[in-house]
DRENDO-1510 file (C-alpha; in Angstrom, 1 decimal, always signed):
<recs>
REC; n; res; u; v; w
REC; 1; UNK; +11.4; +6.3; +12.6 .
REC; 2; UNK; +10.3; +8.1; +9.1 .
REC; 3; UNK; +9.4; +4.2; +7.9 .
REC; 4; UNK; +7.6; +3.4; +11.2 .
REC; 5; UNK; +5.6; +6.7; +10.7 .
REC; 6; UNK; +4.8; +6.1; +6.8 .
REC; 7; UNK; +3.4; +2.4; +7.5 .
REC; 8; UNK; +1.4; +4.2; +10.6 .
REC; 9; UNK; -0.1; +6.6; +8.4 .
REC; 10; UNK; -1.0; +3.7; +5.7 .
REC; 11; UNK; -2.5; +1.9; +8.0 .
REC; 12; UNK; -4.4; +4.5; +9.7 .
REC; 13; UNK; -6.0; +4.7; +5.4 .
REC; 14; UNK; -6.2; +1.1; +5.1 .
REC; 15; UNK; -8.5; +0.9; +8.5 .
REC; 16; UNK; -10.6; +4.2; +8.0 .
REC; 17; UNK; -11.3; +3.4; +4.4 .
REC; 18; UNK; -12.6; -0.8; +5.7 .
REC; 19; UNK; -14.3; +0.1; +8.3 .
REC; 20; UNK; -16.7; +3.1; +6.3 .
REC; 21; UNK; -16.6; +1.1; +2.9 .
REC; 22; UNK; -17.4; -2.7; +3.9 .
REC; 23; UNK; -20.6; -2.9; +3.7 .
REC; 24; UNK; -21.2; -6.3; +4.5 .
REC; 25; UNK; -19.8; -8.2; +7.6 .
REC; 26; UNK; -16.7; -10.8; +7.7 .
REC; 27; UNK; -17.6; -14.5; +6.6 .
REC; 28; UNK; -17.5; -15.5; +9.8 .
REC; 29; UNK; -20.4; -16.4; +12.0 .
REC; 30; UNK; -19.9; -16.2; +15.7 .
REC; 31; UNK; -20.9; -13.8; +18.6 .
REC; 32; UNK; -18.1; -14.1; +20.1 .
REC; 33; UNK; -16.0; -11.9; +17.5 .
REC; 34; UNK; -16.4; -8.1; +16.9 .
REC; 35; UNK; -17.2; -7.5; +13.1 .
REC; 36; UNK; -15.5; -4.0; +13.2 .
REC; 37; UNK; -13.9; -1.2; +15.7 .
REC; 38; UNK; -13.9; +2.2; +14.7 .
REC; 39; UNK; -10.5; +3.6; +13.9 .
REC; 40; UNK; -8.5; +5.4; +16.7 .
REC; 41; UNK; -8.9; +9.3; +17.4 .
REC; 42; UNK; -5.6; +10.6; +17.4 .
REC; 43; UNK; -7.3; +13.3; +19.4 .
REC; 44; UNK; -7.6; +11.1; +22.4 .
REC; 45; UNK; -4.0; +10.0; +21.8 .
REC; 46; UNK; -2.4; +13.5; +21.7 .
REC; 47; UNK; -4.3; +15.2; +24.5 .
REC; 48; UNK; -2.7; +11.8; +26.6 .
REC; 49; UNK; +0.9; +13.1; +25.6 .
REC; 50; UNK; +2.7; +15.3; +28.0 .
REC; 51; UNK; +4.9; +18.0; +27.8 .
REC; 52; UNK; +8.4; +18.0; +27.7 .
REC; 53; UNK; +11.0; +19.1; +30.4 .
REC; 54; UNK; +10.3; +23.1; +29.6 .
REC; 55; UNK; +6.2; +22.4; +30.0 .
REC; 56; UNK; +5.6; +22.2; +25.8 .
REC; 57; UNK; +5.6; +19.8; +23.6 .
REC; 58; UNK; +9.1; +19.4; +21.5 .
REC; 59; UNK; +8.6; +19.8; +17.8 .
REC; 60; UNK; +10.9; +17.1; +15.5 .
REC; 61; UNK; +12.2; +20.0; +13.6 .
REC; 62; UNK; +12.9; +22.5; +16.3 .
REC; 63; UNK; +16.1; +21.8; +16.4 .
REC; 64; UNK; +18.6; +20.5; +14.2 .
REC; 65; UNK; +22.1; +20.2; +13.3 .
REC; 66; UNK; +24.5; +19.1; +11.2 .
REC; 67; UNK; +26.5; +15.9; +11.5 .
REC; 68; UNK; +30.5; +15.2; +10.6 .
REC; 69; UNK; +28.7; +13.3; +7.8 .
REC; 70; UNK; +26.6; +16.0; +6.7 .
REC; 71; UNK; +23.4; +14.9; +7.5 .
REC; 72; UNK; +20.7; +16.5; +10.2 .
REC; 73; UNK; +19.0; +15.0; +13.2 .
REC; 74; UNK; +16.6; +15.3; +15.3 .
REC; 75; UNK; +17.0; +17.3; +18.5 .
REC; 76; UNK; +18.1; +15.2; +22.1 .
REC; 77; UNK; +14.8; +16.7; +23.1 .
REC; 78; UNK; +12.7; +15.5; +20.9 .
REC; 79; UNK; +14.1; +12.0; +20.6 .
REC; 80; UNK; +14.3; +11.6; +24.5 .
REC; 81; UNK; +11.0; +12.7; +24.7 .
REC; 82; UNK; +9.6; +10.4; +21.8 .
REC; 83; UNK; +11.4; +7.3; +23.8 .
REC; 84; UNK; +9.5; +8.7; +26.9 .
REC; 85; UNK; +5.9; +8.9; +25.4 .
REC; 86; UNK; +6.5; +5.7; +23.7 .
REC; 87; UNK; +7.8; +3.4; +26.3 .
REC; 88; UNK; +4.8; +5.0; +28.9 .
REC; 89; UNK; +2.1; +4.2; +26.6 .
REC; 90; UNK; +3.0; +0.5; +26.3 .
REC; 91; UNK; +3.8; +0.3; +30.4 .
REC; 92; UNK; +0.7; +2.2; +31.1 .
REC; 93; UNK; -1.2; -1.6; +30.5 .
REC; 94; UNK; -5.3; -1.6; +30.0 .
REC; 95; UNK; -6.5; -3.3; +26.8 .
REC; 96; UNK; -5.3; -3.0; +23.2 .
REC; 97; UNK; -6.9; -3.4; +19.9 .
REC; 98; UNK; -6.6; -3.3; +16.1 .
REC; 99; UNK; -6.0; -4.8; +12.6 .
REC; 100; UNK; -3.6; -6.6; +10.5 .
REC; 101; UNK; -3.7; -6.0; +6.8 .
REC; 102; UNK; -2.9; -7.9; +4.1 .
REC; 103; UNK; -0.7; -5.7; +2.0 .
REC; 104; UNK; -2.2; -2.5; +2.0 .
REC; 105; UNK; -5.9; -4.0; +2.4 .
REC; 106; UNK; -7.6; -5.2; +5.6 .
REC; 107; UNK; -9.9; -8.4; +4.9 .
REC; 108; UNK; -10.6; -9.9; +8.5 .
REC; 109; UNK; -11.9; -8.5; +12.0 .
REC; 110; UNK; -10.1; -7.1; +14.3 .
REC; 111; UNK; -8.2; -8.4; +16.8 .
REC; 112; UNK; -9.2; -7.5; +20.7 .
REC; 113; UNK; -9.2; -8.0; +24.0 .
REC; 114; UNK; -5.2; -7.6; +24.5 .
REC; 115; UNK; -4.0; -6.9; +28.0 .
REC; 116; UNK; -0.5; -6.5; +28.1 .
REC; 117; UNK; +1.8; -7.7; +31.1 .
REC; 118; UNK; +4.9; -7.1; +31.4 .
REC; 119; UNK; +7.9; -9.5; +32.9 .
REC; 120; UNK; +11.6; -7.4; +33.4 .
REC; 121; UNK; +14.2; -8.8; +32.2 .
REC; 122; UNK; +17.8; -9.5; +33.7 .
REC; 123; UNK; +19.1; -8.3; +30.5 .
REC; 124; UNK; +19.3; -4.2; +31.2 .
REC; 125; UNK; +17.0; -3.0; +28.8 .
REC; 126; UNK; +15.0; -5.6; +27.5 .
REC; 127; UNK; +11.7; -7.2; +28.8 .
REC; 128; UNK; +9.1; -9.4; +28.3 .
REC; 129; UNK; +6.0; -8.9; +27.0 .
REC; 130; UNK; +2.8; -11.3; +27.0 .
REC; 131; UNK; -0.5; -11.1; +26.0 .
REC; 132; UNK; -3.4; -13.9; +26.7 .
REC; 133; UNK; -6.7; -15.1; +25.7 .
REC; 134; UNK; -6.9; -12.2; +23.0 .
REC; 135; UNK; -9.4; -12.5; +20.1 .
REC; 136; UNK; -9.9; -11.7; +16.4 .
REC; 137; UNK; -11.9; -13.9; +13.6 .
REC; 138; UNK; -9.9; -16.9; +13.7 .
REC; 139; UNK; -9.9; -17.9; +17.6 .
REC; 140; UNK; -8.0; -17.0; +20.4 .
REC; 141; UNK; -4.5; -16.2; +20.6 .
REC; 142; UNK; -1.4; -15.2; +22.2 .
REC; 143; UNK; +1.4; -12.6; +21.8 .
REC; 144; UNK; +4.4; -13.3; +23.7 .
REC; 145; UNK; +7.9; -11.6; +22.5 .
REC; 146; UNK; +10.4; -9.4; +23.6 .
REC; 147; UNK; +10.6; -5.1; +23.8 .
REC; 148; UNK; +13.9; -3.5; +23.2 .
REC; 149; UNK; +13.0; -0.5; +25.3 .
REC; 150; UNK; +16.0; +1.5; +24.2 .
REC; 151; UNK; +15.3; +0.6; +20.6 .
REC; 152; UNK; +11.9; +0.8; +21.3 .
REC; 153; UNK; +11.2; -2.8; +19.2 .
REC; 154; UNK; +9.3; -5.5; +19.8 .
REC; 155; UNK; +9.8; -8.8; +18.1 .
REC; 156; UNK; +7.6; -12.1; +19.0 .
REC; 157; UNK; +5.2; -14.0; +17.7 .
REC; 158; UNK; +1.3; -14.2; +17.6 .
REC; 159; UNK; -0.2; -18.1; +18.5 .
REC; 160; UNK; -3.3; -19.6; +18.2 .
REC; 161; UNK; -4.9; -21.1; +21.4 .
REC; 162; UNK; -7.7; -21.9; +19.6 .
REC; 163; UNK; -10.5; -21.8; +17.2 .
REC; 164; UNK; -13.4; -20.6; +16.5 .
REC; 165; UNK; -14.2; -23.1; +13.4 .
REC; 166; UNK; -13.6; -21.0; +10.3 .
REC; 167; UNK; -10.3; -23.4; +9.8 .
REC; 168; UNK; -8.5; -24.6; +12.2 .
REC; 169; UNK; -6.0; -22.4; +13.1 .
REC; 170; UNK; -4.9; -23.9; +16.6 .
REC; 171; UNK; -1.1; -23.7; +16.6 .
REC; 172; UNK; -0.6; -21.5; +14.0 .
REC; 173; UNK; +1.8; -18.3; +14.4 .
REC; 174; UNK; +3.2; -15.6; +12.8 .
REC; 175; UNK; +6.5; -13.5; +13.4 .
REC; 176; UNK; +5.9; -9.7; +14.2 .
REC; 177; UNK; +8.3; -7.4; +14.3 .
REC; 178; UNK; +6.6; -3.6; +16.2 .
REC; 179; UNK; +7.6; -0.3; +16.5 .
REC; 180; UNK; +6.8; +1.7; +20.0 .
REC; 181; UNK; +5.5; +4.7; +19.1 .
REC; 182; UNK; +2.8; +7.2; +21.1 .
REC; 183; UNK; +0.3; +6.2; +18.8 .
REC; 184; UNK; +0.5; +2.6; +19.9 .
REC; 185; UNK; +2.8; -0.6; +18.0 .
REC; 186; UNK; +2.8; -0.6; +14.4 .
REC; 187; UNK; +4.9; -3.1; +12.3 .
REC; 188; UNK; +4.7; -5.8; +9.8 .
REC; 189; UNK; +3.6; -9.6; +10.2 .
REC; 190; UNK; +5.3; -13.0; +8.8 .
REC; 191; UNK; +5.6; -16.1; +8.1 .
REC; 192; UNK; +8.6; -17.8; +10.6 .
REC; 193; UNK; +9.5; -20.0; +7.2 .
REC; 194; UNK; +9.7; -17.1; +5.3 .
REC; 195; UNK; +11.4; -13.8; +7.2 .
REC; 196; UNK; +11.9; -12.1; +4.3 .
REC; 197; UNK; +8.4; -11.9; +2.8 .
REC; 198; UNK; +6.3; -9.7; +4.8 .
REC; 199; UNK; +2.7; -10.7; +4.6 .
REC; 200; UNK; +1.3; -7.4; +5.9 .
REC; 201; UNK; +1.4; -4.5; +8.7 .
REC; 202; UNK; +0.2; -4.6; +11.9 .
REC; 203; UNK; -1.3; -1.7; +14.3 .
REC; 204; UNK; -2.4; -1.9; +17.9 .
REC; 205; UNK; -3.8; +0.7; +20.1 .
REC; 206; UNK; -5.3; +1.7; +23.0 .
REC; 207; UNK; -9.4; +0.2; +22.5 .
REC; 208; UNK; -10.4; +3.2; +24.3 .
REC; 209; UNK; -9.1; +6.0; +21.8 .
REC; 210; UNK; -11.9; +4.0; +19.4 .
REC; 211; UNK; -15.1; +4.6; +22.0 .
</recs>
């Protein structure tokens, strides 16, 4: 969870810093493709997060205790109540947003127009997840993959349907691997020939908390 957070918080840098520093658009020419999206307000994130089971909201480090091993972990409270926040946001469906870097920089539009539907699975605890006719620089694409709802995971892959002439891109894909978190799915992004060589991170959220 502590990983998922850091690469959250680098890309939260990595988008605010693009989108007020670029001051010239993408090289790509189209109208159908958003040059930028401003980054999220956490603001409209938080005030969506609701209490826990004694009407607050659980702190991470309200509670903690030591292990046989010696370590400390989080409270029951708080976890169960991350998994809760987490696993609503992605179920609560509407349209998704956001960027993929490369490394810790971001050098192409966003990616939009993501609706989410959801397919349960027969295997307890696992579903699938689809996304069509979404859009960033390069064309149309797809996201179709798996959620570990317990592990609160998702691991598929992002296609090209299409494109929109700046190379053709039509087939091509690329291996995510997401974390749910109540600030939306943030993750990393590579190659299927190459599993161990992350290209970059990925972050989606709700397109409203940018408006």
């Amino acid at each position: 969870m502590v990983t998922c957070h850091i690469a959250l918080l680098q890309m939260a840098k990595a988008v605010r810093w693009d989108t007020i520093a670029r001051r010239f658009p993408w090289p790509f020419h189209s109208d159908k493709i958003v040059l930028r999206i401003n980054p999220p307000r956490f603001s409209a994130a938080i005030l969506r997060l609701r209490p826990g089971a004694e009407g607050t909201l659980p702190l991470p480090l309200q509670t903690y205790h030591h292990s046989t091993t010696g370590r400390m972990h989080a409270s029951s409270e708080w976890l169960d109540w991350y998994a809760l926040q987490s696993q609503s946001l992605l179920r609560s469906g509407g349209t998704w947003c956001g960027y993929y870097s490369y490394g810790s920089s971001i050098s192409d539009p966003p990616m939009v127009k993501i609706e989410f539907s959801i397919e349960e699975s027969t295997d307890e605890g696992n579903s699938e997840l689809r996304a069509e006719q979404c859009s960033d620089g390069y064309g149309t694409f797809s996201i179709s993959g798996n959620v570990d709802w317990e592990g609160l995971s998702f691991r598929g892959r992002k296609r090209y349907t299409s494109s929109f002439g700046y190379g053709d891109v039509n087939g091509v894909r690329w291996l995510w691997e997401l974390k749910l978190t109540p600030f939306g799915l943030i993750g990393d992004w590579r190659n299927d020939s190459e599993i161990a060589r992350q290209h970059g991170q990925v972050w989606l959220w709700k397109e409203d908390w940018s408006i």
